[in-house]
Every structure is written in structure tokens, then in C-alpha cells.
mmCIF file of the N, C-alpha and C atoms, coordinates in Angstrom:
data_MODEL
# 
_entry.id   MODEL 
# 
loop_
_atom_site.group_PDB 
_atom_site.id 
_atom_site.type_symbol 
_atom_site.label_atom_id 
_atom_site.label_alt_id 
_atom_site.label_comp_id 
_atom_site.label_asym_id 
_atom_site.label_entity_id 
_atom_site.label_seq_id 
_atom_site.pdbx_PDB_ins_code 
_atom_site.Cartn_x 
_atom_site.Cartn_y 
_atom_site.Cartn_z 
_atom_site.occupancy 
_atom_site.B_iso_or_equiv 
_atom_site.pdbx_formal_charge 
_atom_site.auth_seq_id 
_atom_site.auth_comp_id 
_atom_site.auth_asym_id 
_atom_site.auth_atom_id 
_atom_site.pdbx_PDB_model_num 
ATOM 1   N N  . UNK A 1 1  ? 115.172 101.894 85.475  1.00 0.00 ? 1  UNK A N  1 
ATOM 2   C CA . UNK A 1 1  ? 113.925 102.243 84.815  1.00 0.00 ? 1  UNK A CA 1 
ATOM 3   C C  . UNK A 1 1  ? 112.875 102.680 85.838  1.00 0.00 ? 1  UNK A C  1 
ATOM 4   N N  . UNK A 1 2  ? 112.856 102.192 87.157  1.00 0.00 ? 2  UNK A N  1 
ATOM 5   C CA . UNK A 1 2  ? 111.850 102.468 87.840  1.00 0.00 ? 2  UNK A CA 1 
ATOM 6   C C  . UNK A 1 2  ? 112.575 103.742 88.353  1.00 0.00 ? 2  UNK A C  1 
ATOM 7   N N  . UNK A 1 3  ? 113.489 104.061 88.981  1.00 0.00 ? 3  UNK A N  1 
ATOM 8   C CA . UNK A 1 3  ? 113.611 105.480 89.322  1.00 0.00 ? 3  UNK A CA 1 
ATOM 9   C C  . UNK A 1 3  ? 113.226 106.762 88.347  1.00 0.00 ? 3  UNK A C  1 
ATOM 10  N N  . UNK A 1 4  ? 112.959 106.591 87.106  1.00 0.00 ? 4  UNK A N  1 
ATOM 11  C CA . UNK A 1 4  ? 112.627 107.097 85.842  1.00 0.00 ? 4  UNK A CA 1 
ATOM 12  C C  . UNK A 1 4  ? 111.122 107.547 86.308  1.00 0.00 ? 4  UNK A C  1 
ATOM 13  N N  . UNK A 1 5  ? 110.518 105.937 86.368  1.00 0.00 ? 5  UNK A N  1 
ATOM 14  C CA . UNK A 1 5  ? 109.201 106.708 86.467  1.00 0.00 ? 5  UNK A CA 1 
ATOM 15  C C  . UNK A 1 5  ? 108.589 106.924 87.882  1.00 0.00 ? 5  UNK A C  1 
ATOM 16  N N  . UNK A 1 6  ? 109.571 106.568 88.978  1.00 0.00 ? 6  UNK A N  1 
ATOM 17  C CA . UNK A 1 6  ? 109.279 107.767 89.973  1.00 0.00 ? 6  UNK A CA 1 
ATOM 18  C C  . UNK A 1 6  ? 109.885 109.222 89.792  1.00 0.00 ? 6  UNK A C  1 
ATOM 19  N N  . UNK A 1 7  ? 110.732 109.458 89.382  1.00 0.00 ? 7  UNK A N  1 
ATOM 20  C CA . UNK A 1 7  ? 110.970 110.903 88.812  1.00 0.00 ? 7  UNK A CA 1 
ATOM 21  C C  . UNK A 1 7  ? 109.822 111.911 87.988  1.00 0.00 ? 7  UNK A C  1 
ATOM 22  N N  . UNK A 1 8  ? 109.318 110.983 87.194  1.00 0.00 ? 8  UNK A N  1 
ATOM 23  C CA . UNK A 1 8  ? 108.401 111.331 86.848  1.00 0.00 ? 8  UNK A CA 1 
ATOM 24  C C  . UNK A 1 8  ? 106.777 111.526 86.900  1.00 0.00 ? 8  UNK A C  1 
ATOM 25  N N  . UNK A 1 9  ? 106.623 110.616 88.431  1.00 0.00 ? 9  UNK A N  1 
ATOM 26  C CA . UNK A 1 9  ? 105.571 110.869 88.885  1.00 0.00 ? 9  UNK A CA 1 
ATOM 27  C C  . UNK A 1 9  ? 105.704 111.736 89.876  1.00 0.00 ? 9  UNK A C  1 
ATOM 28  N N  . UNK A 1 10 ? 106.918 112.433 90.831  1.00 0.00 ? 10 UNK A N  1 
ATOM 29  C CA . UNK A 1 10 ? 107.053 112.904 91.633  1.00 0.00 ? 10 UNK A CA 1 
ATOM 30  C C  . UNK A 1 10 ? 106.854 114.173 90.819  1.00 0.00 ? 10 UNK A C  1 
ATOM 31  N N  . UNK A 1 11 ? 107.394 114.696 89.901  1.00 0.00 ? 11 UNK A N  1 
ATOM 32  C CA . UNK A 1 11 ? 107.565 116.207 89.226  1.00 0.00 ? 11 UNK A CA 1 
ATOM 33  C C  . UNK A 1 11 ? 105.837 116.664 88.745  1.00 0.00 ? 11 UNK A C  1 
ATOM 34  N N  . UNK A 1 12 ? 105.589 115.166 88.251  1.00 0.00 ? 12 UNK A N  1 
ATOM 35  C CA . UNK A 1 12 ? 104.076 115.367 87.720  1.00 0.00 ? 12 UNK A CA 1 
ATOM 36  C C  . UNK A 1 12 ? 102.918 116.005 88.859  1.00 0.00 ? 12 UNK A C  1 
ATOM 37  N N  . UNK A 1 13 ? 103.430 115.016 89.869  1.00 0.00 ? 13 UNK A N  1 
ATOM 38  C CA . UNK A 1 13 ? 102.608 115.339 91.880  1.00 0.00 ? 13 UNK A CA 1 
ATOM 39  C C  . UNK A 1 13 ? 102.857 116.800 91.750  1.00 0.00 ? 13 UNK A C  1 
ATOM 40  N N  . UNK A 1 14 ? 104.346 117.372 91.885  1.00 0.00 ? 14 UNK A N  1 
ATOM 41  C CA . UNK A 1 14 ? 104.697 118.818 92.231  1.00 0.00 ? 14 UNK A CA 1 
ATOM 42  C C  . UNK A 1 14 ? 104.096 119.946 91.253  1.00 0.00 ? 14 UNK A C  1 
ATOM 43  N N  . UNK A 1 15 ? 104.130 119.331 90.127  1.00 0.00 ? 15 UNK A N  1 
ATOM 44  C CA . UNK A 1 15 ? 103.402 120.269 88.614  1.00 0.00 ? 15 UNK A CA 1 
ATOM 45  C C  . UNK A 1 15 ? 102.352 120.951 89.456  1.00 0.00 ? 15 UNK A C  1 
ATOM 46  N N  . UNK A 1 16 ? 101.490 119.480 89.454  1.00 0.00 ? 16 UNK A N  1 
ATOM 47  C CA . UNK A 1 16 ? 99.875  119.513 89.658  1.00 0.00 ? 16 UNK A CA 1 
ATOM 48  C C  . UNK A 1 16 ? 99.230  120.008 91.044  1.00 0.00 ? 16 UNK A C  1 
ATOM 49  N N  . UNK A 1 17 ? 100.559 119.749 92.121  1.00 0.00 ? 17 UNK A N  1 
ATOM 50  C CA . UNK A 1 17 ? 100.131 120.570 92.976  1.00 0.00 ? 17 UNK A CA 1 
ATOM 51  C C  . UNK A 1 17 ? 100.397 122.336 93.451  1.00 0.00 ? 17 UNK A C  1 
ATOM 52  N N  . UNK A 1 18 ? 101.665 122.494 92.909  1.00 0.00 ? 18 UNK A N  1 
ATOM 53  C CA . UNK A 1 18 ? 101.738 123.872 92.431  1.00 0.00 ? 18 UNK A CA 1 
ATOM 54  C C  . UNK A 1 18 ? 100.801 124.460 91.976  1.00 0.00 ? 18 UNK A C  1 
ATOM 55  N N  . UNK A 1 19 ? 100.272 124.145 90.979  1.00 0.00 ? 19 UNK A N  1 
ATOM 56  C CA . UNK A 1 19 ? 98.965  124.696 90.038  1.00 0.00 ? 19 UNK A CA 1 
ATOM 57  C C  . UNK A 1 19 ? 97.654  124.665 90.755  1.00 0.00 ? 19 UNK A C  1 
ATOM 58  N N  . UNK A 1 20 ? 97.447  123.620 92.440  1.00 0.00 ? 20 UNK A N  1 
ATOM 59  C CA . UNK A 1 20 ? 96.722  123.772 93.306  1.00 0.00 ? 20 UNK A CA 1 
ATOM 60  C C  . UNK A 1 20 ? 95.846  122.788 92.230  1.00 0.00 ? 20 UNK A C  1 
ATOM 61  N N  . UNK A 1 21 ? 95.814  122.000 91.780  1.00 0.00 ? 21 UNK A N  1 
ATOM 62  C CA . UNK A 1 21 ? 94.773  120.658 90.708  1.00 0.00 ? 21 UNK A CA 1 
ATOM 63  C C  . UNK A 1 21 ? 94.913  119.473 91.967  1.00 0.00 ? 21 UNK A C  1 
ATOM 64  N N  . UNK A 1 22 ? 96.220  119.859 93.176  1.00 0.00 ? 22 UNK A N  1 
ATOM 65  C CA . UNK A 1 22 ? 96.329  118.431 94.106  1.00 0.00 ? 22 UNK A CA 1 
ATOM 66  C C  . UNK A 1 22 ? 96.284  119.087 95.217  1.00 0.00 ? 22 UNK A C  1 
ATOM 67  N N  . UNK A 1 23 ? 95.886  117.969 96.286  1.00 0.00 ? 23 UNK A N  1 
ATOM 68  C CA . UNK A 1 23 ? 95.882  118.516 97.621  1.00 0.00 ? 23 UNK A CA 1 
ATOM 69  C C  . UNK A 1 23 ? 97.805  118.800 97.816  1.00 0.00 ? 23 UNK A C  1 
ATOM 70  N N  . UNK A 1 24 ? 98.050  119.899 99.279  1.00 0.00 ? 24 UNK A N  1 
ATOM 71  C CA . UNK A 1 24 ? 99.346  119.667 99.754  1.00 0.00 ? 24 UNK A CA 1 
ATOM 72  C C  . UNK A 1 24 ? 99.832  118.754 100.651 1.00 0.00 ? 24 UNK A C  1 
ATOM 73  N N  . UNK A 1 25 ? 100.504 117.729 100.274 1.00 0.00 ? 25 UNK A N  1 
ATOM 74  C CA . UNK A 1 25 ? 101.256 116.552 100.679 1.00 0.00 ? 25 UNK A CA 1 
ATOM 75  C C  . UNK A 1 25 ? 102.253 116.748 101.897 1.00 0.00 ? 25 UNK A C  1 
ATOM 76  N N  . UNK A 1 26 ? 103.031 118.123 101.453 1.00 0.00 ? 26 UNK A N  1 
ATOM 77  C CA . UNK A 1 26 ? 104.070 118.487 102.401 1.00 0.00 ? 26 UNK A CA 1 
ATOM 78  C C  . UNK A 1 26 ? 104.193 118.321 103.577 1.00 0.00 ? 26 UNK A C  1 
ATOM 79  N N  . UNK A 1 27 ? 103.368 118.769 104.569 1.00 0.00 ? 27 UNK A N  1 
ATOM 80  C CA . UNK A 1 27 ? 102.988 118.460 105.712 1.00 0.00 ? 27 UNK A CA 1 
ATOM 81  C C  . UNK A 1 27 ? 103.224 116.668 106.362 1.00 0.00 ? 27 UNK A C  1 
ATOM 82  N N  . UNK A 1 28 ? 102.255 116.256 105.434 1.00 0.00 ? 28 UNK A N  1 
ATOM 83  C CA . UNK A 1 28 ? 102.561 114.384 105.513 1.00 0.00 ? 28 UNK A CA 1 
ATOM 84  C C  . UNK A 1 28 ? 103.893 113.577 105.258 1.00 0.00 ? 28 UNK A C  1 
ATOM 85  N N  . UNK A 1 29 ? 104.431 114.556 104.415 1.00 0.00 ? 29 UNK A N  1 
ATOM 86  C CA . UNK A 1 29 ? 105.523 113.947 103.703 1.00 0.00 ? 29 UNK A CA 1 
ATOM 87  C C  . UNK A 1 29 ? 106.582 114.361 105.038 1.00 0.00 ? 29 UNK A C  1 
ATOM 88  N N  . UNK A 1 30 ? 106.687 115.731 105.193 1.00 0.00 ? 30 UNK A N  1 
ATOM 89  C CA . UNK A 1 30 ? 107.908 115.665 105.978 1.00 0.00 ? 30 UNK A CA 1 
ATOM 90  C C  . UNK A 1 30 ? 107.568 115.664 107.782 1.00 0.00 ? 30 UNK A C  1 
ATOM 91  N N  . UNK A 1 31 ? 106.106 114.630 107.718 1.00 0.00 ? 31 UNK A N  1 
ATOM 92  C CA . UNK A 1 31 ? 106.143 113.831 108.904 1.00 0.00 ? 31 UNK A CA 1 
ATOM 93  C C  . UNK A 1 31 ? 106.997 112.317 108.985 1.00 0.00 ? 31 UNK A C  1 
ATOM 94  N N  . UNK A 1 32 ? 106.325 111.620 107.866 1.00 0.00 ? 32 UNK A N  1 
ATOM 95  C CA . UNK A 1 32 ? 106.717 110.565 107.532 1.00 0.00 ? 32 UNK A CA 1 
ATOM 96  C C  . UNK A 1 32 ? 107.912 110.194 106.690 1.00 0.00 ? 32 UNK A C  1 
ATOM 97  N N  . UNK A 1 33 ? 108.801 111.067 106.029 1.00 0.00 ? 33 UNK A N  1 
ATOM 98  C CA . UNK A 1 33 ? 109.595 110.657 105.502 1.00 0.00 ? 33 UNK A CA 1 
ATOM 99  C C  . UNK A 1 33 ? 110.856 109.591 105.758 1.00 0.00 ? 33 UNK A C  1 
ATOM 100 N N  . UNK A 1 34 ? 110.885 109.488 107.160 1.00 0.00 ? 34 UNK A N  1 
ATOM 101 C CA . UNK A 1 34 ? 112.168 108.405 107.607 1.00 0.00 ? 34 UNK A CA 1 
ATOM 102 C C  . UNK A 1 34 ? 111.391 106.844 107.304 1.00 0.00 ? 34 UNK A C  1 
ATOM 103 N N  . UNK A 1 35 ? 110.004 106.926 107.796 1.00 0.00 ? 35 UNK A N  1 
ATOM 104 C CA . UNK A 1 35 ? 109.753 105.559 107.510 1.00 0.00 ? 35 UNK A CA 1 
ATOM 105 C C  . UNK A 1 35 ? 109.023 105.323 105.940 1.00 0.00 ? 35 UNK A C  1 
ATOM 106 N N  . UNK A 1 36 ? 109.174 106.209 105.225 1.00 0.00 ? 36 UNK A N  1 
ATOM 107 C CA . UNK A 1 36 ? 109.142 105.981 103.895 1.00 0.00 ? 36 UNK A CA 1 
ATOM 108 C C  . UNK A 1 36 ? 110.624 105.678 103.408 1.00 0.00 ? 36 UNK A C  1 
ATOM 109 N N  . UNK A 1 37 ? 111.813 105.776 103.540 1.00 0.00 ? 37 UNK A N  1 
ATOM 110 C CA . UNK A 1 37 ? 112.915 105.936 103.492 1.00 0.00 ? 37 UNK A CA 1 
ATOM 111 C C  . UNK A 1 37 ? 113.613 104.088 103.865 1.00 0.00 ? 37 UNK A C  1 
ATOM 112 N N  . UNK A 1 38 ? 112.745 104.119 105.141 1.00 0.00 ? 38 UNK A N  1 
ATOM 113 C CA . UNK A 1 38 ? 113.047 102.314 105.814 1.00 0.00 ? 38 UNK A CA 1 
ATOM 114 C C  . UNK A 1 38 ? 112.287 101.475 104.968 1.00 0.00 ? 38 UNK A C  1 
ATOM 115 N N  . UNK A 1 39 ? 111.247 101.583 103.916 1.00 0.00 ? 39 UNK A N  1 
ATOM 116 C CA . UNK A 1 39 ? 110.428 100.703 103.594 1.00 0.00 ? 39 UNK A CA 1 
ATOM 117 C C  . UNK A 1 39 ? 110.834 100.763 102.111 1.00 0.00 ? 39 UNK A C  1 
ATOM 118 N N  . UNK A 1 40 ? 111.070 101.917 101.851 1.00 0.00 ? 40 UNK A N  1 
ATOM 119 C CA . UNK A 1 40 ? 112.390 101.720 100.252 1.00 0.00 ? 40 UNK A CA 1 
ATOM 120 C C  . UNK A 1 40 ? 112.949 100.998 100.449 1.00 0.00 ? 40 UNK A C  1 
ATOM 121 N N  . UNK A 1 41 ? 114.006 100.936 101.472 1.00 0.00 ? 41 UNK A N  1 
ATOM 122 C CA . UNK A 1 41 ? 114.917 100.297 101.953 1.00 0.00 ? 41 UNK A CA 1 
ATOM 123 C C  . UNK A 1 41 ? 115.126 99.112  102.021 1.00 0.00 ? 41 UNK A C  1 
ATOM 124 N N  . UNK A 1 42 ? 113.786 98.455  102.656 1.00 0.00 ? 42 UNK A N  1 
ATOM 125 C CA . UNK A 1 42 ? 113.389 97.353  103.213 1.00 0.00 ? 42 UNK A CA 1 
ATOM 126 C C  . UNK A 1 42 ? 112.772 96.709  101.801 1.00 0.00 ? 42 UNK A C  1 
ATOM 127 N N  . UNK A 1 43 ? 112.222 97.817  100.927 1.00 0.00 ? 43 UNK A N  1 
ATOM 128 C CA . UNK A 1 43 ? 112.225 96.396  99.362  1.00 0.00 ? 43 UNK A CA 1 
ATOM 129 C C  . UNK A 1 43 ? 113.033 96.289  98.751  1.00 0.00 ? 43 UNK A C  1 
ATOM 130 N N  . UNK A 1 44 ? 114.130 97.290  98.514  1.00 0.00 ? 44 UNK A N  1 
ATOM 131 C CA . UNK A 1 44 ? 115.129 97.077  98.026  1.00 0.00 ? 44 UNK A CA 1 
ATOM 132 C C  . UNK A 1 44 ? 116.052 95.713  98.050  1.00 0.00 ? 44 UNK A C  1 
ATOM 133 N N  . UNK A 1 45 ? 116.106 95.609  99.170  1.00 0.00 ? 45 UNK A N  1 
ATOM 134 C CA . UNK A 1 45 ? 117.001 94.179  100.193 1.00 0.00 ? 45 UNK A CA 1 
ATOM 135 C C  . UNK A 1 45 ? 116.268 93.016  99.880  1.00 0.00 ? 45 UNK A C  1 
ATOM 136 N N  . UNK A 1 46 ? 114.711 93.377  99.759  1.00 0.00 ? 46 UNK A N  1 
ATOM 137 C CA . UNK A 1 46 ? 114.239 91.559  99.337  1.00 0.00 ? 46 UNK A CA 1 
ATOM 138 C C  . UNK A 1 46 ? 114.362 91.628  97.951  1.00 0.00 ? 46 UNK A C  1 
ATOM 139 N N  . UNK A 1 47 ? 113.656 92.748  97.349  1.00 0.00 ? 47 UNK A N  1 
ATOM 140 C CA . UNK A 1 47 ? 113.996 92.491  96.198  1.00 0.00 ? 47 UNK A CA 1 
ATOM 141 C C  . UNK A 1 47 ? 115.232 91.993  95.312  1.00 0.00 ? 47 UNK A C  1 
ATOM 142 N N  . UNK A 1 48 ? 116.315 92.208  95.890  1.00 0.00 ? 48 UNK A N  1 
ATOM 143 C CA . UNK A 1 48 ? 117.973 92.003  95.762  1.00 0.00 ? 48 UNK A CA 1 
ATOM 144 C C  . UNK A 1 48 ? 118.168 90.444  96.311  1.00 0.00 ? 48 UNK A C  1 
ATOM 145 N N  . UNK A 1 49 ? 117.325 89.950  97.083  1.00 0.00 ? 49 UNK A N  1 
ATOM 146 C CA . UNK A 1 49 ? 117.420 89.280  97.645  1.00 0.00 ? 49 UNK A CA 1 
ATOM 147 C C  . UNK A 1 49 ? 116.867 87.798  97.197  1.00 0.00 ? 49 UNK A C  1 
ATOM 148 N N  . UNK A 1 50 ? 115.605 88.327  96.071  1.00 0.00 ? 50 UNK A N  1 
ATOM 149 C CA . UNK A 1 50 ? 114.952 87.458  95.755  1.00 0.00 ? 50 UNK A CA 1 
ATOM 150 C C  . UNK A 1 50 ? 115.237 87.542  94.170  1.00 0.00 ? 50 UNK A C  1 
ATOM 151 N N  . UNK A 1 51 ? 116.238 88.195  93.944  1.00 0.00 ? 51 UNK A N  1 
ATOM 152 C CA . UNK A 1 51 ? 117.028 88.046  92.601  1.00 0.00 ? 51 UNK A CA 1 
ATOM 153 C C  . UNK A 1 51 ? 118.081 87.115  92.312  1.00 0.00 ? 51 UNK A C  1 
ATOM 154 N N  . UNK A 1 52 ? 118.397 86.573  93.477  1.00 0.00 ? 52 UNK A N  1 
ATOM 155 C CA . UNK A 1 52 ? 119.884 85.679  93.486  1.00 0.00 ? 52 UNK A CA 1 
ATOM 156 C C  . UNK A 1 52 ? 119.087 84.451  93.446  1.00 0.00 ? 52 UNK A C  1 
# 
């Protein structure tokens, strides 16, 4: 369910910034994307973790 509504906030971000209604992210994003990637990561594992 939650990948749902990041899907859907990500397309909504891209809509709205296409249409120029948002600043461009791009730049930031594909600075930072590995340690956005480790910190998914990294809740994933507690979260999994703090389910058992």
C-alpha cells in the first residue's frame, strides 16, 4: 500500500513539475540518490525488524 502512494506522489511531483507549478528537483535528486536509496533501506530493515 505504501509503494502505491509513493507512486503516486512521485507522478503527481513529475505532473506538476513538467507543467513548471514545481521547482526542478533533478539536479538534487541525481546528487543524492544513493543515500536516499541507504535510508529506504535502512527503514526497511527496522521496520522488518520491529515487526517480529
Amino acid at each position: 500500500m505504501t509503494s502505491a502512494w509513493v507512486l503516486i506522489a512521485l507522478g503527481t511531483y513529475f505532473l506538476l513539475s513538467k507543467r513548471g507549478w514545481m521547482p526542478n528537483l533533478g539536479p538534487l535528486i541525481s546528487e543524492w540518490w544513493p543515500a536516499i536509496l541507504i535510508i529506504i533501506g535502512i527503514s526497511m530493515i527496522v521496520r522488518r525488524s520491529s515487526d517480529e
